[in-house]
LORORO-230099 format. One record per residue (C-alpha): residue number from 1; x, y, z. Coordinates in steps of 0.5 Angstrom, whole numbers, padded with zeros to 4 digits. Layout:
N
NUM_X_Y_Z;
...
//
This chain:
584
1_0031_0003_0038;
2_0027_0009_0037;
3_0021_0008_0030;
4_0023_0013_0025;
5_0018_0017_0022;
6_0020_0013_0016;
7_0018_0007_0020;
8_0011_0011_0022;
9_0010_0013_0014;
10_0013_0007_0010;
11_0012_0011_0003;
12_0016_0016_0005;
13_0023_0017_0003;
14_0027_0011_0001;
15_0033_0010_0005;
16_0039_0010_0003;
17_0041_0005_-0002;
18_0041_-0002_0002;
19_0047_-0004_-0001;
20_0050_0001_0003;
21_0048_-0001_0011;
22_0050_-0006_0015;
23_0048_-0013_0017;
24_0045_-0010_0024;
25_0041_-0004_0020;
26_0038_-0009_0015;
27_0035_-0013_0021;
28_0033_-0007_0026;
29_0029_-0005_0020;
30_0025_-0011_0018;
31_0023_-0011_0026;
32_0020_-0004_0025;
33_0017_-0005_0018;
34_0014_-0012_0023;
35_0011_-0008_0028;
36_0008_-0002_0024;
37_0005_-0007_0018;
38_0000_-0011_0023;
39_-0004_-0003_0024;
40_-0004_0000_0018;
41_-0009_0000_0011;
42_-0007_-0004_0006;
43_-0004_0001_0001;
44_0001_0001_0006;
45_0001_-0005_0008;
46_0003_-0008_0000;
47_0009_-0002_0001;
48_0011_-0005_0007;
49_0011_-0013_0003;
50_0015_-0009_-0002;
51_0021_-0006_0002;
52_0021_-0013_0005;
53_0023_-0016_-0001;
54_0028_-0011_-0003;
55_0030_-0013_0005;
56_0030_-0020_0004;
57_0034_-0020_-0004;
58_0039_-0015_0000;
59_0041_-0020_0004;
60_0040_-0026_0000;
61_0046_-0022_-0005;
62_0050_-0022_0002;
63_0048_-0030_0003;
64_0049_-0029_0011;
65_0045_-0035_0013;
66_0042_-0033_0019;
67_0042_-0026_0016;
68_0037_-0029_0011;
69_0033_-0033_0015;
70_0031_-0027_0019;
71_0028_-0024_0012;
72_0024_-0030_0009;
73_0021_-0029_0017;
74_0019_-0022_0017;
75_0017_-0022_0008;
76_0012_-0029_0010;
77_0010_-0025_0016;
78_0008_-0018_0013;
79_0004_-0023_0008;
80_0000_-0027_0013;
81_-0002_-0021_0016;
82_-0004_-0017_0010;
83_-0011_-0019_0007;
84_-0011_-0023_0001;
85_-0003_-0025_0002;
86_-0004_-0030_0006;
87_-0002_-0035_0001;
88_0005_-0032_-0002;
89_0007_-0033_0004;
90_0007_-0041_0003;
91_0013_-0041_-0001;
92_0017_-0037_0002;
93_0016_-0041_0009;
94_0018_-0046_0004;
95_0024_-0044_0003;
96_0025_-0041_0011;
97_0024_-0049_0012;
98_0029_-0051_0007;
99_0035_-0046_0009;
100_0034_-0047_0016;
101_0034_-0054_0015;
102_0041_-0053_0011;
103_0044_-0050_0016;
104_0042_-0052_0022;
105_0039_-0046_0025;
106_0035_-0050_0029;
107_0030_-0044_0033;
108_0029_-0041_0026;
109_0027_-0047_0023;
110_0022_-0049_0029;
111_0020_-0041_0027;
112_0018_-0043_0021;
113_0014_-0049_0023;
114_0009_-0044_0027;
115_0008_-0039_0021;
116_0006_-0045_0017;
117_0001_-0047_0023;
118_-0001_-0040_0022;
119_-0003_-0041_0015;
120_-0006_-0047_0016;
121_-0011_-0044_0021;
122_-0013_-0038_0015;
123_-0014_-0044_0011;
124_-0019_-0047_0016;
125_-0014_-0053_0017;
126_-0015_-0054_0024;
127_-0011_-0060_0025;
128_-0006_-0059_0021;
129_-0005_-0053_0024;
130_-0003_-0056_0031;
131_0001_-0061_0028;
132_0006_-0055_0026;
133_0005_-0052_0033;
134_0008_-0060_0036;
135_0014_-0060_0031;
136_0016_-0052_0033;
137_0015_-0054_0040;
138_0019_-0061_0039;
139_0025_-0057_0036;
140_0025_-0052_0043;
141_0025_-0058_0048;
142_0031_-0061_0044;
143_0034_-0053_0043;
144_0036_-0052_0050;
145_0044_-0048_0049;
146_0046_-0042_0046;
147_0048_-0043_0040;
148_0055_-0039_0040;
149_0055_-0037_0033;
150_0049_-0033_0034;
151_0051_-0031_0042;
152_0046_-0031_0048;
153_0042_-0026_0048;
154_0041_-0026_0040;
155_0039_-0033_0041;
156_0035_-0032_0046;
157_0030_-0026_0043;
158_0031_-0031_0037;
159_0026_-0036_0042;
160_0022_-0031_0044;
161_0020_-0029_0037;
162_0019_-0036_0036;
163_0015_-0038_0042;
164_0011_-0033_0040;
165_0009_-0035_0034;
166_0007_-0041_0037;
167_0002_-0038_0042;
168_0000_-0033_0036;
169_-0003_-0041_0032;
170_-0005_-0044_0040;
171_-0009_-0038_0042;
172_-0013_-0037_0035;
173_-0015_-0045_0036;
174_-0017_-0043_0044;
175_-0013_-0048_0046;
176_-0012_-0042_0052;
177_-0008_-0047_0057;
178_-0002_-0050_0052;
179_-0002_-0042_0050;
180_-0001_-0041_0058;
181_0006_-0045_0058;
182_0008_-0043_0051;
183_0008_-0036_0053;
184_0011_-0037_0060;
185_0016_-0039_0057;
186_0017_-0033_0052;
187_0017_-0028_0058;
188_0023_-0032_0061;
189_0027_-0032_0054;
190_0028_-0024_0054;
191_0028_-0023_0062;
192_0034_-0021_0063;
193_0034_-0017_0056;
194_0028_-0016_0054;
195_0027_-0008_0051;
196_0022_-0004_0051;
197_0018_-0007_0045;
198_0018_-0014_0047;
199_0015_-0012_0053;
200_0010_-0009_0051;
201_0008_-0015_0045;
202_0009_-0019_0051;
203_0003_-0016_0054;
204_-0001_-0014_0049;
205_0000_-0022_0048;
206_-0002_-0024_0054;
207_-0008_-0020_0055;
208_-0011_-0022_0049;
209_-0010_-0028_0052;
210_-0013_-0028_0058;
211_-0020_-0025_0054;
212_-0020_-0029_0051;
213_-0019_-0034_0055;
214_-0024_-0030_0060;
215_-0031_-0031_0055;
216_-0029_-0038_0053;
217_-0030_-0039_0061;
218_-0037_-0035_0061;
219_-0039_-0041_0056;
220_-0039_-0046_0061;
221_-0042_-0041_0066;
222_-0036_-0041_0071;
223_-0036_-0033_0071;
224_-0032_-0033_0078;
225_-0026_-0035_0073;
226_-0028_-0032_0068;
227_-0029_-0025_0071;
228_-0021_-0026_0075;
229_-0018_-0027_0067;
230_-0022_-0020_0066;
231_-0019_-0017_0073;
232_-0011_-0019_0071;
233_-0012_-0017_0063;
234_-0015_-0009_0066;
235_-0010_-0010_0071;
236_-0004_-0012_0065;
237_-0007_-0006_0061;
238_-0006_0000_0066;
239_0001_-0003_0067;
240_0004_-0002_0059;
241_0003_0005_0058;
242_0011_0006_0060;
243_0013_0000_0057;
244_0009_0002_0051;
245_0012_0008_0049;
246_0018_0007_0048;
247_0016_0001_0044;
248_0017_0001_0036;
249_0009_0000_0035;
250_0007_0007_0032;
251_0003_0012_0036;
252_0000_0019_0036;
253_0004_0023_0042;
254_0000_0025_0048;
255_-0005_0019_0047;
256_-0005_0014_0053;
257_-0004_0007_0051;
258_-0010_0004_0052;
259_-0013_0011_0048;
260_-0010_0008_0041;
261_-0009_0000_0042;
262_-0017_-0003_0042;
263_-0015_-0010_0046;
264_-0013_-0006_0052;
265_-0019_-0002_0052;
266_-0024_-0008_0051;
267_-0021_-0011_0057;
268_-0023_-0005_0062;
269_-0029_-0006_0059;
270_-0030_-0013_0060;
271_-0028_-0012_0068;
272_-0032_-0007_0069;
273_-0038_-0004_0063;
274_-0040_0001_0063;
275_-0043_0008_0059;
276_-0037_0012_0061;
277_-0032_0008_0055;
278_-0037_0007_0049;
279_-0034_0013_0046;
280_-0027_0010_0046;
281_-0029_0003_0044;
282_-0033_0006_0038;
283_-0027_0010_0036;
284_-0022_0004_0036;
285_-0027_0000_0034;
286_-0028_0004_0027;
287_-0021_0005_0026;
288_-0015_0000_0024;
289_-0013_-0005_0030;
290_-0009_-0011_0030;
291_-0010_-0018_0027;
292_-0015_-0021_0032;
293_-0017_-0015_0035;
294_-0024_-0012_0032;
295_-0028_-0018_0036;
296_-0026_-0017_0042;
297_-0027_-0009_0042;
298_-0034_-0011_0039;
299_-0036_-0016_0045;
300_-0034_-0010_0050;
301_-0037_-0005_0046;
302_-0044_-0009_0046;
303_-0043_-0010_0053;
304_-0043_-0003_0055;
305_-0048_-0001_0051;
306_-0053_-0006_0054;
307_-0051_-0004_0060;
308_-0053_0003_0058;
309_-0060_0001_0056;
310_-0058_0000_0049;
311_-0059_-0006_0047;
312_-0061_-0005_0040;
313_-0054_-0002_0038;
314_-0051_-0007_0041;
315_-0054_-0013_0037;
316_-0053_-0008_0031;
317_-0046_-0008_0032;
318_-0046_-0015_0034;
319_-0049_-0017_0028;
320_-0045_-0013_0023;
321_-0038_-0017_0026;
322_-0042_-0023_0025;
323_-0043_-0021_0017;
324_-0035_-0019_0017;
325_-0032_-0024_0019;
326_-0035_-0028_0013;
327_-0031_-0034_0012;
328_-0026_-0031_0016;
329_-0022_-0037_0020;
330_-0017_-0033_0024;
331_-0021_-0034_0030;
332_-0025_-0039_0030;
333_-0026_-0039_0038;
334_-0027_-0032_0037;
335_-0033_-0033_0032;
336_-0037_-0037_0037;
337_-0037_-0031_0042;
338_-0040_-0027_0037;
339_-0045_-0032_0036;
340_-0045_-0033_0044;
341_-0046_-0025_0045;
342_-0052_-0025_0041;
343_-0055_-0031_0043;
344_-0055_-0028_0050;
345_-0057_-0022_0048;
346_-0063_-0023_0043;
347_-0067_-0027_0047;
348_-0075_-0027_0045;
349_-0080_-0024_0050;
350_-0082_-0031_0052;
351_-0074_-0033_0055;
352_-0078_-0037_0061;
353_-0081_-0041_0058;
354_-0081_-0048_0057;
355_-0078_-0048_0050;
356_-0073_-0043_0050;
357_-0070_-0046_0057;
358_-0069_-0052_0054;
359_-0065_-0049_0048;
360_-0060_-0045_0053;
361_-0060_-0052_0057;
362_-0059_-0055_0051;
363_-0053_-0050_0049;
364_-0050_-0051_0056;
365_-0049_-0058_0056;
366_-0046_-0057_0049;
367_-0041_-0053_0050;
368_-0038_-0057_0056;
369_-0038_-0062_0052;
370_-0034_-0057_0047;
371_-0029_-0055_0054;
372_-0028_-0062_0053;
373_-0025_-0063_0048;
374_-0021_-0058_0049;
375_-0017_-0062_0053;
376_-0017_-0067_0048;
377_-0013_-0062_0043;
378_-0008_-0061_0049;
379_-0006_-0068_0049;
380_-0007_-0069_0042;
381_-0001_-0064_0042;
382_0003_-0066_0048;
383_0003_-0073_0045;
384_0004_-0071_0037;
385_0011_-0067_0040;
386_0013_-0072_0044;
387_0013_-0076_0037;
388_0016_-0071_0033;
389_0022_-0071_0039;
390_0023_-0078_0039;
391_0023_-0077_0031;
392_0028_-0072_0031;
393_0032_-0077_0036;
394_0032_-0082_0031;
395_0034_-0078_0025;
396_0039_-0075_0029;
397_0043_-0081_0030;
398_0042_-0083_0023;
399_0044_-0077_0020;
400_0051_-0076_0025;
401_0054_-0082_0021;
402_0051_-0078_0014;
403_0054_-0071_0016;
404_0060_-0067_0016;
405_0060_-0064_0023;
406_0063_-0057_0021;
407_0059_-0055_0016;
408_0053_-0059_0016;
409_0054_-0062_0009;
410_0053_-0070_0007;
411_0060_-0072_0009;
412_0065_-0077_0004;
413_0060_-0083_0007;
414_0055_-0080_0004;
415_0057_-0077_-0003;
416_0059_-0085_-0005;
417_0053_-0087_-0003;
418_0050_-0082_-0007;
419_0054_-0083_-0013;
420_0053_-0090_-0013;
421_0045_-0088_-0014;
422_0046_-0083_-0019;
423_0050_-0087_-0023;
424_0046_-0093_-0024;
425_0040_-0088_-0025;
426_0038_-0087_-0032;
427_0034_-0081_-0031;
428_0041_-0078_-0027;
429_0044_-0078_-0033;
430_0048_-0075_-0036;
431_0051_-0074_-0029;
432_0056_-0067_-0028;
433_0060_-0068_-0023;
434_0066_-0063_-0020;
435_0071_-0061_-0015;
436_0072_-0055_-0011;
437_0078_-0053_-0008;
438_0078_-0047_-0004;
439_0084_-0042_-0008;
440_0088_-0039_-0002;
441_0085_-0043_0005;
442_0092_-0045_0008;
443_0093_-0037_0009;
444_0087_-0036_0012;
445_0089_-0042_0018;
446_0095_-0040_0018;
447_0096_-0032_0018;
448_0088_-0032_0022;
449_0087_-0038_0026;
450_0084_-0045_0025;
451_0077_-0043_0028;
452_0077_-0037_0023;
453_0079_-0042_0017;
454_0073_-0047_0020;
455_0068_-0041_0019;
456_0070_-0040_0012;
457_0069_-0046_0010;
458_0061_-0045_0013;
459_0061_-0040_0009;
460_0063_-0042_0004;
461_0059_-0049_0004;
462_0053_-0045_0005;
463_0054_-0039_-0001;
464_0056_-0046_-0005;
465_0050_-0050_-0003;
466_0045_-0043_-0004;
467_0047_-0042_-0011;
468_0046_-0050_-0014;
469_0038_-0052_-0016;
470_0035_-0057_-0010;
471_0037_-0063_-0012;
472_0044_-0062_-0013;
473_0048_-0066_-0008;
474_0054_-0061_-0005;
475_0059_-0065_0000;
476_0064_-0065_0003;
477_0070_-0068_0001;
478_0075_-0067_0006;
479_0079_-0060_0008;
480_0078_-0055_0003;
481_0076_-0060_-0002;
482_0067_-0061_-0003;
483_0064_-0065_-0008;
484_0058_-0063_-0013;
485_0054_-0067_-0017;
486_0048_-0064_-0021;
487_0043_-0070_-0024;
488_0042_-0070_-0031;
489_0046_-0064_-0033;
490_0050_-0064_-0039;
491_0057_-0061_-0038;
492_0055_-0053_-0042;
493_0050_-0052_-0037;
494_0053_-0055_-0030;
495_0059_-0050_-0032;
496_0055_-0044_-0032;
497_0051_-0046_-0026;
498_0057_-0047_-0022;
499_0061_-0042_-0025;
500_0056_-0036_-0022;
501_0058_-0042_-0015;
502_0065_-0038_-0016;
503_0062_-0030_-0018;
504_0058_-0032_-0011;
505_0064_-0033_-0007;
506_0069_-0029_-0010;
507_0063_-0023_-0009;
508_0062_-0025_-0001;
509_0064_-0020_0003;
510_0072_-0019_0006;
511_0071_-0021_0013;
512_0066_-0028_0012;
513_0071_-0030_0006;
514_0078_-0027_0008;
515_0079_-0027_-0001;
516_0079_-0034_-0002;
517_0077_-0036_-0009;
518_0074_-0043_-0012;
519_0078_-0048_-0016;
520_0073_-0052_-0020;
521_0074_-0059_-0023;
522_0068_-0061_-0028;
523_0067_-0067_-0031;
524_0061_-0072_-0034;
525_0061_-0079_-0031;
526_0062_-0084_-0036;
527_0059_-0091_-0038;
528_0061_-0097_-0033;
529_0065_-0091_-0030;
530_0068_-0093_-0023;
531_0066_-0087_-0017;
532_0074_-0087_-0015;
533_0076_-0086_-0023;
534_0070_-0080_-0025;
535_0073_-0077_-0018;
536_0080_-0077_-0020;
537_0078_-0074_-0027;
538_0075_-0069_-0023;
539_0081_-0068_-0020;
540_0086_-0067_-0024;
541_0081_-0062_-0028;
542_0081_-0058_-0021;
543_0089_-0058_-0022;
544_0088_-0055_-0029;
545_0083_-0049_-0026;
546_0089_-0048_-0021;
547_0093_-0047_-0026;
548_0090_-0042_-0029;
549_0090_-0038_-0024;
550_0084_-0041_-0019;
551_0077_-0038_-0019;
552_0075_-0040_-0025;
553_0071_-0048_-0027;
554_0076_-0052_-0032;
555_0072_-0058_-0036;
556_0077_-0064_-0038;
557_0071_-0069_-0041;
558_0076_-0073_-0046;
559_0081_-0074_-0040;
560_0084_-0081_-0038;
561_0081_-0085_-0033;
562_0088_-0086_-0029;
563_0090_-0080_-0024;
564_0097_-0081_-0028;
565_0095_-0080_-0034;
566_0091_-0074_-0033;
567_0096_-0070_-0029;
568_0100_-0071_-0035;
569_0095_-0070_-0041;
570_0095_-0063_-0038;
571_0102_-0062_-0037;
572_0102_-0062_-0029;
573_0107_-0065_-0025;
574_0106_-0072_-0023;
575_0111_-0071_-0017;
576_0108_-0073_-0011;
577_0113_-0068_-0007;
578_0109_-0063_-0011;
579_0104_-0057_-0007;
580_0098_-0055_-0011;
581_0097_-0050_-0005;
582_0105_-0046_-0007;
583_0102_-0045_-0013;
584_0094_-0043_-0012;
//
């Protein structure tokens, strides 16, 4: 996809009105919006959070569920690159985490948890940060075929995307190896269908990896090693120009790659320093680069400059990226190669002598020690995703005999469990319970298919779900039948909340709803009152919306407990021959 000029100038003209553009068009825009906020100034950067938001309560009106758990990604990302932003982030990776988990869109729930590790590395929460990584990790071992709702090739740039995200939080703690695998594994994802963009970020990607790699290796002294990382990130920087080009990062026409993109200078720079690429490292170095990349630029830039005979203005520049990192935790490996660069560079007048060989000494061994931790944090990852795989096993096996397999909601097991906990809770009352029957269903199996029936009962599951407050318990009761429960709610206000459940239906798009409507039957549980008899007032409550002409809630509090009854307290038929979905 070509970057519109808009893209490049995101305070340029608005678009046509969102409402207007189709599902495709509102995703490829966020992937653009995605690209371009990660270099730009900041004004531009809160422009582009503000589209994202519009994006995102776009979709969230349309309620296509992996539609909006694209958007919440792309509004939390736009936030935790954008300083001072990070912590609006937080709810929103909340939500993500909470829709995802709804509606079993499990690569994107893994995504999630590997932008919350990258939150938790801004605030300095190390650990934590890596106990999201092996939650992310845990849920891609498990998440091996192709959903076919999402299709192949979407599923696979969803993986791609995700992994990223995890090498993005390994990378920033130094953990270079885990990084290795988890990107390897990204290239393989999008190898038979990677674009223009996707192959350049996987460069980019990686090279800032080797770099990094590459000084964290000249610490513990194994410069042999350490100069073969610089080689192939030189190389990886020379390879991109085509692939860049075409990408939906935003550039100056004419501008080579490694002109515009100061990690892929900084890593000809490392491989081979010298005065010729001062020039360039100093303009990239002052302009805005992308998240993580102005350190290495200053490493390289020293670098040429002591190579030049300029080592106070390598030091300077050295010493201002130590005060500009202030307490900034992004890059915690990163700040000690600042640290390291400038130790090495100024190096009193006595470096020989016994004092100051002691210290270097010193130094040396402490940073094997620190190499050797690293490994601690690799099986401290490994062995916190195995745990959180078998965890996940367990859960699964527990929530199969919970859960109804075709939309995801808790089945009749479930719902009378429920119910029978509410019931007996004094802070669930007063308890509303409803019934929703679907108005027009048989029509859609019938004139349709079953498989197209069974997707509007997703939908439909997903859009009731959505519209209700978290702790509302939506079931599946059976066919097209669901059952709601709202604690602590009196009948005035369950009504209306579930009367915007019925404008939300009714207002889904014809392709995803094929028209159906909601029947809904409110009722308020009563003391001593049995599941079974609270279930069948709903019911005949339902009977009186669909004689109303459906789409519509009808309350019956005063009816009587016997199904009988209550069909004849509202004058419907008690014939069993009777067929409701005739007269829907």
């Amino acid at each position: 996809m070509a970057l519109t000029e808009e893209a490049t100038d995101p305070v340029a003209a608005r678009r046509p009105a969102l409402v207007e553009m189709s599902d495709a068009w509102l995703v490829g825009r966020a992937r653009e919006l995605t690209a371009v906020v990660q270099r730009s100034d900041y004004a531009s950067q809160l422009e582009i959070v503000a589209q994202m938001d519009e994006l995102l309560d776009e979709t969230q009106r349309r309620g296509e569920p992996l539609l909006v758990a694209r958007l919440l990604r792309a509004s939390a990302t736009a936030r935790l690159v954008t300083k001072g932003l990070a912590a609006e982030a937080e709810p929103r990776l909340d939500e993500m985490l909470a829709h995802t988990r709804r509606h079993g869109l499990a690569l994107l729930r893994a995504d999630a948890h590997a932008l919350r590790g990258r939150r938790l590395v801004l605030a300095a929460q190390e650990d934590a940060a890596l106990t999201e990584i092996a939650r992310a990790l845990a849920i891609l071992d498990d998440s091996t075929t192709p959903d076919r709702q999402v299709g192949v090739r979407a599923w696979n740039r969803l993986l791609w995307s995700t992994l990223n995200d995890c090498w993005i939080v390994l990378n920033q703690l130094g953990v270079y190896e885990a990084a290795e695998e988890v990107s390897s594994r990204a290239a393989v994802a999008i190898r038979e269908s990677a674009t223009p963009h996707e192959i350049t970020l996987q460069l980019l990607n990686r090279v800032k990896m080797l770099l990094g790699w590459g000084l964290r290796l000249e610490r513990i002294e194994e410069y042999d090693e350490s100069a073969e990382k610089f080689r192939t990130a030189a190389s990886m920087a020379m390879a991109i120009e085509g692939p860049y080009s075409e990408s939906l990062f935003p550039r100056q026409a004419g501008v080579a790659a490694v002109d515009e993109v100061g990690v892929l200078a900084a890593a000809l720079a490392l491989h081979q320093p010298d005065e010729d690429q001062i020039d360039r490292l100093q303009r990239l170095h002052d302009g805005i680069g992308y998240p993580g990349e102005r350190e290495i630029v200053t490493i390289a830039l020293a670098r040429c400059f002591d190579k030049a005979g300029r080592r106070e203005d390598a030091l300077n520049v050295l010493r201002e990226a130590r005060e500009s990192l202030g307490d900034d935790s992004s890059q915690p490996s990163m700040r000690l190669n600042i640290a390291r660069e400038l130790a090495r560079l100024d190096t009193s007048p006595d470096y020989a002598s016994g004092a100051s060989q002691s210290l270097i000494d010193y130094a040396t061994r402490l940073e094997s020690e620190m190499w050797s931790l690293r490994e601690s944090q690799i099986a401290t990852l490994n062995a916190r995703r195995e745990h959180e795989r078998l965890s996940a096993e367990h859960g699964a096996i527990t929530q199969q005999a919970l859960q109804d397999p075709l939309t995801g909601l808790p089945n009749r097991r479930a719902l009378d469990e429920k119910l029978r906990q509410l019931a007996s809770s004094a802070d669930a009352q007063p308890l509303a319970v409803a019934l929703v029957d679907l108005d027009g269903f048989k029509g859609v199996n019938d004139k349709q298919s079953h498989a197209e029936g069974d997707n509007v009962l997703r939908v439909v599951a997903s859009t009731l779900r959505d519209a209700l407050r978290g702790d509302d318990l939506v079931a599946r009761y059976g066919g097209d039948e669901f059952i709601v429960l709202l604690p602590g709610t009196p009948v005035s206000a369950a009504k209306m909340a579930l009367g915007r459940a019925v404008k939300s239906v009714a207002g889904l798009p014809h392709h995803l709803s094929h028209g159906v409507t909601l029947s809904i039957g409110l009722v308020s549980l009563r003391p001593q009152e049995r599941g079974e008899q609270v279930l069948a007032r709903a019911d005949a409550a339902m009977y009186q919306a669909k004689r109303g002409g459906g789409n519509q809630v009808a309350s019956a509090n005063s009816m009587a407990s016997d199904p009988a009854a209550a069909w004849a307290s509202e004058g419907l038929p008690t014939d069993p021959a009777w067929d409701p979905e005739e007269h829907s």
